[in-house]
C-alpha positions as CSV (number, residue, x, y, z in Angstrom):
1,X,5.2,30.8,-15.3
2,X,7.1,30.7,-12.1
3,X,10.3,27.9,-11.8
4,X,9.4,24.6,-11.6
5,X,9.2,23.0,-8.0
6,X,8.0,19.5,-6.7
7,X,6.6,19.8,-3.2
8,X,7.0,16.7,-1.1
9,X,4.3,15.1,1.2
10,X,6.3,12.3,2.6
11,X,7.5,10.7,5.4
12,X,10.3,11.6,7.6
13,X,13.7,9.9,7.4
14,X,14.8,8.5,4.4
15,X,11.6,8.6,2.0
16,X,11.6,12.2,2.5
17,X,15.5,12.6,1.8
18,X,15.2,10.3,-0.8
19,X,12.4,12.1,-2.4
20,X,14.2,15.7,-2.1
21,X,17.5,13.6,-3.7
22,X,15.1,12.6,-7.0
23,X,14.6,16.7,-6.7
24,X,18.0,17.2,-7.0
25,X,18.7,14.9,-9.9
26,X,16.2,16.7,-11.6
27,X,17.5,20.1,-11.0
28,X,14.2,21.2,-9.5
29,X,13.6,22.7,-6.2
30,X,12.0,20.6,-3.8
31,X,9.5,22.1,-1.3
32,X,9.3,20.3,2.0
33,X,5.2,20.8,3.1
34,X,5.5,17.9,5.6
35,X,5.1,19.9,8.5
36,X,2.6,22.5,7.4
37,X,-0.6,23.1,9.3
38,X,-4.2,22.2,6.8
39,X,-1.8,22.8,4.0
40,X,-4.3,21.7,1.4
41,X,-6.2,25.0,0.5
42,X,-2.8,26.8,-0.2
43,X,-1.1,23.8,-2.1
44,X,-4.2,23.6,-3.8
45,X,-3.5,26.8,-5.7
46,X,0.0,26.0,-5.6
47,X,-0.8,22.9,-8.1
48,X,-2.6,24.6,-10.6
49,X,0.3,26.8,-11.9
50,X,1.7,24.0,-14.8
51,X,5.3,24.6,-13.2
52,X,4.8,22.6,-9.8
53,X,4.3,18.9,-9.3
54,X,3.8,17.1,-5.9
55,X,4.9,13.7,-4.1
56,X,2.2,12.8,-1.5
57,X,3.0,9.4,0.9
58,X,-0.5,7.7,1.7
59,X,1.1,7.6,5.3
60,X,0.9,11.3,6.1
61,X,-2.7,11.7,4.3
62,X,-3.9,8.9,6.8
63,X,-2.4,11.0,9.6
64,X,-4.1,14.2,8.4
65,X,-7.7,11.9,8.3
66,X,-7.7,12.1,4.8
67,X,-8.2,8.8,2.3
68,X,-7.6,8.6,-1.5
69,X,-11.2,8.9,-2.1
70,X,-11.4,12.2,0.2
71,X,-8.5,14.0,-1.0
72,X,-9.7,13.6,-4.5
73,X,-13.0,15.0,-3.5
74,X,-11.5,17.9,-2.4
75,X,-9.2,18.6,-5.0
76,X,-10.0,20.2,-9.0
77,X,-9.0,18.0,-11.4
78,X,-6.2,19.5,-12.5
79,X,-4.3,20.2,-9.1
80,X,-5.0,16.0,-8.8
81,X,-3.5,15.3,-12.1
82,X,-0.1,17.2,-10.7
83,X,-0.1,14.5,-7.5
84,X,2.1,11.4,-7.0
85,X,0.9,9.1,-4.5
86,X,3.8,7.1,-2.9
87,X,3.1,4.1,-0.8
88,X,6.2,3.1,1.3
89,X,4.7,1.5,4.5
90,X,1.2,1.4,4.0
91,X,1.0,-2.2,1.9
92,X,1.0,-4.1,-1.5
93,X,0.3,-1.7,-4.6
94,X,-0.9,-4.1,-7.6
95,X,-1.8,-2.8,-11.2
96,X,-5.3,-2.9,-10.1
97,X,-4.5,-0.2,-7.2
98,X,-2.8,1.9,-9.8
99,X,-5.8,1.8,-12.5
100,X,-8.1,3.1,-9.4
101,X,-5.8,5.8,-8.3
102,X,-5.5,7.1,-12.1
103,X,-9.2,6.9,-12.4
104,X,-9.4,9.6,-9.2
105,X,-7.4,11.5,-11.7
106,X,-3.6,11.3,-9.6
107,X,-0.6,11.2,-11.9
108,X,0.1,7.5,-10.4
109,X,0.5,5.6,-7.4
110,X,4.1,4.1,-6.9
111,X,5.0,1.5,-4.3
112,X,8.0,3.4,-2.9
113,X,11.0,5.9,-3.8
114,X,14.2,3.7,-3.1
115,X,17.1,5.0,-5.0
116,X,16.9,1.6,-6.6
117,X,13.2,1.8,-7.6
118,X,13.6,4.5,-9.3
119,X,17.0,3.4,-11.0
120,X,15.1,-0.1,-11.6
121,X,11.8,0.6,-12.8
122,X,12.0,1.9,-16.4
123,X,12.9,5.6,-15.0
124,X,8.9,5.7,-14.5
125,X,9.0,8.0,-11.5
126,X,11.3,10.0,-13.4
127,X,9.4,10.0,-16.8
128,X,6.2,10.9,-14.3
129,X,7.6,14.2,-12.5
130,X,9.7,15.4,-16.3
131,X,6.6,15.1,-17.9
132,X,4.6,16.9,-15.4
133,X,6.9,19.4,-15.1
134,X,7.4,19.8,-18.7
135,X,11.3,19.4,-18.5
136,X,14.2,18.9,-21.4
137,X,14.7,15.4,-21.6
138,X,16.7,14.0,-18.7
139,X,20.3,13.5,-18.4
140,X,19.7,9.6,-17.3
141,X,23.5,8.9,-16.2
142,X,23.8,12.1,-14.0
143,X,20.0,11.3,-12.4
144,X,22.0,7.7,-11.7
145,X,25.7,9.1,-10.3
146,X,23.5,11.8,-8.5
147,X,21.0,9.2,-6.8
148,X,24.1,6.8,-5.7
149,X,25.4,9.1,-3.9
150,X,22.6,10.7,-2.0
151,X,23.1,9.8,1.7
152,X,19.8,8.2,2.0
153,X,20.2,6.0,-1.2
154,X,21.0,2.8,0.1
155,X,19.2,3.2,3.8
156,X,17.4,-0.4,4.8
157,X,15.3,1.0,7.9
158,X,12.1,0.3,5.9
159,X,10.4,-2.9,5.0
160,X,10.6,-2.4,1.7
161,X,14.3,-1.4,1.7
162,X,15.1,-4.9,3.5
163,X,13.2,-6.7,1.3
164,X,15.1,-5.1,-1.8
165,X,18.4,-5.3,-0.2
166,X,18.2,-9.3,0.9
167,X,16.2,-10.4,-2.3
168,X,17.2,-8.1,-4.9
169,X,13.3,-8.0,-5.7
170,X,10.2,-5.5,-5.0
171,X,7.9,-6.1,-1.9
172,X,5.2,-6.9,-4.9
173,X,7.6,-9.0,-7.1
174,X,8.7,-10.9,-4.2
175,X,5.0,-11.7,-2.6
176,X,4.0,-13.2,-6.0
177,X,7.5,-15.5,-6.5
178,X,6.3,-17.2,-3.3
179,X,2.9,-17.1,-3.4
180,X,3.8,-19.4,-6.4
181,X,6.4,-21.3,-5.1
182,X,5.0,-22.3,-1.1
183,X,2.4,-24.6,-0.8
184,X,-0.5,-23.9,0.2
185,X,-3.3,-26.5,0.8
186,X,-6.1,-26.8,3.6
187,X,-4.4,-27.9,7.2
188,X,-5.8,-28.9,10.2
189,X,-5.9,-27.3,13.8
190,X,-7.6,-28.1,16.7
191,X,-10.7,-30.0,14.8
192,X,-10.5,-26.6,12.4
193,X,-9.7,-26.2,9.1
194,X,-7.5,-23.6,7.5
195,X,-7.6,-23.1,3.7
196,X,-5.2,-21.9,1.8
197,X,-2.1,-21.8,4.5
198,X,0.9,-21.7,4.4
199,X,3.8,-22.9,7.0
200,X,5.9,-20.2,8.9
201,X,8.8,-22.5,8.6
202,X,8.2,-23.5,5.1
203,X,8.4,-19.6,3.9
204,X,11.4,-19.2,5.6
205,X,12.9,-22.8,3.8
206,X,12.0,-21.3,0.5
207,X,13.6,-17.5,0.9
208,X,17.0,-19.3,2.0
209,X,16.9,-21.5,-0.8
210,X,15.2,-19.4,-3.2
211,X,17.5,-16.3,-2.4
212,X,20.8,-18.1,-0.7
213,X,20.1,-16.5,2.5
214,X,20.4,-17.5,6.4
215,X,17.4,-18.2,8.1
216,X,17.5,-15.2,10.2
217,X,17.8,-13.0,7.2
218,X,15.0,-14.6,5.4
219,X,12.9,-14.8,8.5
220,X,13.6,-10.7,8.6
221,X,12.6,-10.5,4.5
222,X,9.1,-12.5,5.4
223,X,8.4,-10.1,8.1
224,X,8.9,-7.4,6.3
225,X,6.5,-8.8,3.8
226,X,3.6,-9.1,6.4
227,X,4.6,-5.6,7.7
228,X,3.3,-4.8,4.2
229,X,0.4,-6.6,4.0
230,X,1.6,-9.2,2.1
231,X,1.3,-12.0,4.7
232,X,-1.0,-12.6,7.9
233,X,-1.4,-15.0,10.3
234,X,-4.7,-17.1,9.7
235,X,-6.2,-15.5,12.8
236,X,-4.0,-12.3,12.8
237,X,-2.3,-13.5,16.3
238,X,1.7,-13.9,14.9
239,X,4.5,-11.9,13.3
240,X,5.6,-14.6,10.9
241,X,8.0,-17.2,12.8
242,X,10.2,-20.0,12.0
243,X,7.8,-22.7,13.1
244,X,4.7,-24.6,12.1
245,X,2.1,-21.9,12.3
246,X,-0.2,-20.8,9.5
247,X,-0.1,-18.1,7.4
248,X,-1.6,-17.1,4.5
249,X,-0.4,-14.8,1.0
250,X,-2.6,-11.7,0.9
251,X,-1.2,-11.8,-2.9
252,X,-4.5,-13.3,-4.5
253,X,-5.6,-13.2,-8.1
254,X,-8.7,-11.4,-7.3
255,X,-5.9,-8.2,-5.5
256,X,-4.4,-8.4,-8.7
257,X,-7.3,-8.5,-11.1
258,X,-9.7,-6.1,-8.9
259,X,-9.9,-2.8,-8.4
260,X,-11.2,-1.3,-4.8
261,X,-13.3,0.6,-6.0
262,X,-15.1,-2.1,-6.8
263,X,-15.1,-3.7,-4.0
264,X,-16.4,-0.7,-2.3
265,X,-19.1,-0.5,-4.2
266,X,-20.5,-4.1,-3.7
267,X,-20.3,-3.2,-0.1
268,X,-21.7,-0.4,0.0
269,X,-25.8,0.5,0.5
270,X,-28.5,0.0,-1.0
271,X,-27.4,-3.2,-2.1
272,X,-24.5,-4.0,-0.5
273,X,-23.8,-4.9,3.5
274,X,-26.4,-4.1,6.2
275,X,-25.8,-0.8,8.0
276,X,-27.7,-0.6,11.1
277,X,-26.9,0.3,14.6
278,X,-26.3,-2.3,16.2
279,X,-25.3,-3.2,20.7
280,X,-22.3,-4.8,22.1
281,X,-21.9,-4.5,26.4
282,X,-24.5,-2.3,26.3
283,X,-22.6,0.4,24.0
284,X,-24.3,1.4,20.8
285,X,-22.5,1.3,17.7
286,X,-24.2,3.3,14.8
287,X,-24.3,2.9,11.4
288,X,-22.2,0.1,11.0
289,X,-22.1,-3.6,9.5
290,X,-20.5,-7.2,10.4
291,X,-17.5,-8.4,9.1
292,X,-18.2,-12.1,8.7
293,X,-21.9,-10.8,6.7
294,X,-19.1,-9.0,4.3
295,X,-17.5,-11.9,3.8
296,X,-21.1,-13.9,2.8
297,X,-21.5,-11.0,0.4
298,X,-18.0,-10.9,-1.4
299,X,-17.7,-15.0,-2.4
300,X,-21.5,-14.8,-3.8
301,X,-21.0,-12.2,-6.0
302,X,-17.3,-12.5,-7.0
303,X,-16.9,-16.5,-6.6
304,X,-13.8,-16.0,-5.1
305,X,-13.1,-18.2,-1.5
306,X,-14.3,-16.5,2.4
307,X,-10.4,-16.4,2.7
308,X,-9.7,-14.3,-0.5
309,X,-12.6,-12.4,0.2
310,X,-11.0,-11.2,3.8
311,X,-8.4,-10.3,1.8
312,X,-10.3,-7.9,-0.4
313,X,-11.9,-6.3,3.1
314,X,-8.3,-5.8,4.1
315,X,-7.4,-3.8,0.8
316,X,-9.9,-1.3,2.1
317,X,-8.9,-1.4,5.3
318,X,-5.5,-0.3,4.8
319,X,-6.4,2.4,2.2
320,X,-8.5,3.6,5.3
321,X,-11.9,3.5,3.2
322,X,-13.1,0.8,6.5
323,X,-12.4,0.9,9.7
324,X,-13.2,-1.3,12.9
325,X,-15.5,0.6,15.2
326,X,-13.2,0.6,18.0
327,X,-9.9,0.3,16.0
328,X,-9.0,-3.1,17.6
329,X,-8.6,-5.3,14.5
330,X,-8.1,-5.4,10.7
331,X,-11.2,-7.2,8.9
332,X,-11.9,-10.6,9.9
333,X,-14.1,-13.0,8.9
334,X,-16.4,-13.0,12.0
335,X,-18.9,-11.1,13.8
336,X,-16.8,-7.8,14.3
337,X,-18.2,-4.4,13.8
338,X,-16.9,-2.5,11.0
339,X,-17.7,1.1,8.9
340,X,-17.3,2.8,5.9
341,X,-15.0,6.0,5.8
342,X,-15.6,7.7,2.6
């Protein structure tokens, strides 16, 4: 068996740095396959030999076309068991994400690879890649000293760095605290009603009382949060501001609770939404179905609200399993074309 390596899939800047640190720590050679052209047939036989492990960011697969669903299809199970999926930009990762990822038989999904995730979180990612690798037990206070030092280990040019650094909490962690601590009821606009919404100004009230910070830091920790996916405007119009506008938490107990595969599969034909081609200003639009008719579909048959239901269409959207047919909008509940990607 040759030495163990971990190749790393990840972004550029500090997740890869950070990732070839956790290498480091580890005492295993990290592989840098960022840049490589189709690399996916050669890793592919790379993965099989029980000495190499891989961290793959859900960003770079989306830039190479590829979904979770695809890559899995393309992979043996054993070369997907060897995978870590890491999400640093890409949006929320609940338990329910996780269960799916495992059941396309990855290692894991993990929501980032700060230094202080991976000093914070049980040693999980750490466990993960020693186990994979089949390495001695790990020296947990050198991993630590080696980590703290690392240049890129206390960067905060990412949302989910911010977050951690003003809050002292996860993207995920922090979404949830609020979500149960801002009110939320049904307001009124224009003669329309929003459910579920909550005040720009209010979220901002509660991060600076909640976590003793000045109202432009907690308005920078909520943006962050809807740069995740944690937070939207009603009607998708606003970055999240310091005034009476309406937002709403994308952390719902039926994210939580639900896989997407599930989703996906109450969507999808023969049963699911209608796929047709359908005409807009006289351009055709094949094999596609309507956002709002989603919506319908999703509160019959999981009684959940049209407003948590958009929010389950937006799972899938940023995992890149839907897409709109011109790439103008996320899912919204109204007549907007939309597809399935595989």
């Amino acid at each position: 068996m040759q030495r163990a390596e971990i190749l790393l899939l990840l972004p550029d800047g500090w997740p890869r740095a950070l990732g070839r640190g956790i290498c480091m720590a580890l005492g295993v050679p990290p592989v840098d396959v960022t840049d490589a052209q189709d690399p996916w047939p050669v890793l592919t036989q790379r993965l099989l030999d029980p000495g190499c492990a891989m961290l793959v960011d859900l960003e770079i697969l989306s830039g190479q076309g590829l979904t979770v669903t695809r890559l899995a299809g393309q992979l043996p199970a054993e070369a997907r068991s060897r995978i870590v999926l890491t999400r640093h930009r890409q949006g929320p990762v609940w338990p329910s994400d996780r269960t799916w990822v495992r059941s396309l038989g990855f290692a894991d999904l993990l929501p980032d690879l700060t230094s202080s995730t991976v000093l914070s979180d049980d040693w999980q990612t750490i466990s993960l890649l020693t186990d994979l690798l089949s390495l001695p037990p790990t020296d947990m206070p050198t991993v630590t000293r080696t980590l703290n030092q690392w240049p890129a280990a206390n960067s905060h040019d990412d949302h989910r760095a911010v977050i951690r650094a003003l809050c002292g909490l996860g993207a995920e962690a922090l979404a949830q605290d609020m979500t149960g601590q801002v009110k939320a009821p049904t307001r009124q606009h224009q003669l329309k009603s929003y459910p579920k919404s909550l005040l720009g100004r209010e979220v901002v009230d509660w991060l600076t009382r909640r976590h003793g910070l000045s109202r432009p830091q907690a308005l920078q920790a909520g943006r962050a949060l809807g740069s995740l996916g944690f937070l939207h405007h009603v009607v998708h119009e606003h970055a999240l501001e310091d005034q009476d506008l309406f937002y709403r938490s994308d952390c719902v107990s039926a994210a939580l609770s639900t896989s997407p595969d599930k989703i996906l599969r109450l969507l999808s034909p023969p049963y699911g939404v209608k796929v047709t081609d359908r005409l807009y200003l006289g351009r055709s639009h094949p094999n596609c179905w309507v956002g709002s008719e989603a919506v319908d579909l999703l509160q019959v048959r999981c009684r959940i609200s049209r407003e948590d239901a958009e929010v389950q269409l937006n799972r899938l959207w940023r995992y890149g399993l839907i897409r709109h047919v011109v790439d103008q909008h996320p899912v919204k509940d109204d007549h907007l074309y939309y597809r399935f990607q595989g």
